[in-house]
C-alpha positions as CSV (number, residue, x, y, z in Angstrom):
1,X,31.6,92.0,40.6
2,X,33.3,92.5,43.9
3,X,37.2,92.1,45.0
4,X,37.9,88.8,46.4
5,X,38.6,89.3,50.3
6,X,42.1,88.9,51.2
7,X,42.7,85.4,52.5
8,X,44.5,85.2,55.7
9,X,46.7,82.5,56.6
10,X,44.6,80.8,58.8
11,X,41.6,80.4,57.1
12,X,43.7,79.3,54.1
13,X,45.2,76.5,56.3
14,X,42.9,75.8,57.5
15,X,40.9,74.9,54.0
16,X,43.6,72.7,52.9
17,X,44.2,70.9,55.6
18,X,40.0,69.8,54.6
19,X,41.7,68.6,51.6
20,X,41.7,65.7,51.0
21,X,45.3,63.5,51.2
22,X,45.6,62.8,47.3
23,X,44.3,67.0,46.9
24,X,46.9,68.2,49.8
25,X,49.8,66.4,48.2
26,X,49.0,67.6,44.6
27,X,49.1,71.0,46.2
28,X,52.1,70.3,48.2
29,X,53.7,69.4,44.6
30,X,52.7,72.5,43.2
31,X,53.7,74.6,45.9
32,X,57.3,72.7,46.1
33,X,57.7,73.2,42.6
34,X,56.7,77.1,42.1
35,X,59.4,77.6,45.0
36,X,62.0,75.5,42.8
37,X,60.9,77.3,40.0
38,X,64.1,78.4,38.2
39,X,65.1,82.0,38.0
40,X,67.2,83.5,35.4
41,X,69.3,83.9,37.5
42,X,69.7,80.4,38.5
43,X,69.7,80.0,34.9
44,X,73.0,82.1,34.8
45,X,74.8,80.9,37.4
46,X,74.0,77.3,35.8
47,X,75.7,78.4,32.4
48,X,78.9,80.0,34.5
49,X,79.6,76.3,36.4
50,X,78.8,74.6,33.0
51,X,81.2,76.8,31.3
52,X,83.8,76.6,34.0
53,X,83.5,72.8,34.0
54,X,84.2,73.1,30.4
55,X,87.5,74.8,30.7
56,X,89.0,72.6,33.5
57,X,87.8,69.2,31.3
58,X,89.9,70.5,28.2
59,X,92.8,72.0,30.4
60,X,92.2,75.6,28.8
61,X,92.7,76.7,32.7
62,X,93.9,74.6,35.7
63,X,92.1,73.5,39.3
64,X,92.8,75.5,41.9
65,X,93.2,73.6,45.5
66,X,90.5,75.1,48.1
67,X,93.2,76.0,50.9
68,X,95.3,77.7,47.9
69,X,92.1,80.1,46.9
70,X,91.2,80.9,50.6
71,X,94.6,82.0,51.6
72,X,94.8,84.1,48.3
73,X,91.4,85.5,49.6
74,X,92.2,85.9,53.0
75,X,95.7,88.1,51.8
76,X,93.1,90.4,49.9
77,X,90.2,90.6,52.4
78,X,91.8,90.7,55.9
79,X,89.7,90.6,58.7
C-alpha cells in the first residue's frame, strides 16, 4: 500500500468548498470544535477560577479592587 500524498492547502480547499452546504458546515462544526477542544491545561486553569470563586463566596479571603492589584504590581515590576 502506498503513503497517502501530502495534501496541500489548496487542493484541500478547494475539495471542500465542492462540498456541499449541509457537508461544509458539518465540517465547519468539526473543525470549530477540535480547535475548542479543551486542554488540560484549560482544564487547570478552570479548577484555579472555580476554586478562587469558592473562597471569595465564603469570605475565607477578600476581593481585591483592580487599581489596588495594578499599583501593587506596578511597585514590583517597574518599567
Amino acid at each position: 500500500m502506498a503513503a497517502a500524498m501530502p495534501t496541500s492547502l489548496e487542493t484541500l480547499q478547494a475539495q471542500v468548498l465542492g462540498l456541499s452546504k449541509a457537508d461544509r458546515a458539518r465540517l465547519l462544526d468539526r473543525l470549530v470544535e477540535s480547535l475548542d477542544a479543551e486542554t488540560d491545561v484549560d482544564r487547570e486553569w478552570d479548577r484555579i477560577a472555580e476554586a478562587r470563586d469558592a473562597e471569595l463566596a465564603t469570605g475565607s479571603v477578600e476581593p481585591v479592587l483592580l487599581d489596588d492589584a495594578m499599583k501593587r504590581l506596578k511597585s514590583q515590576f517597574p518599567g
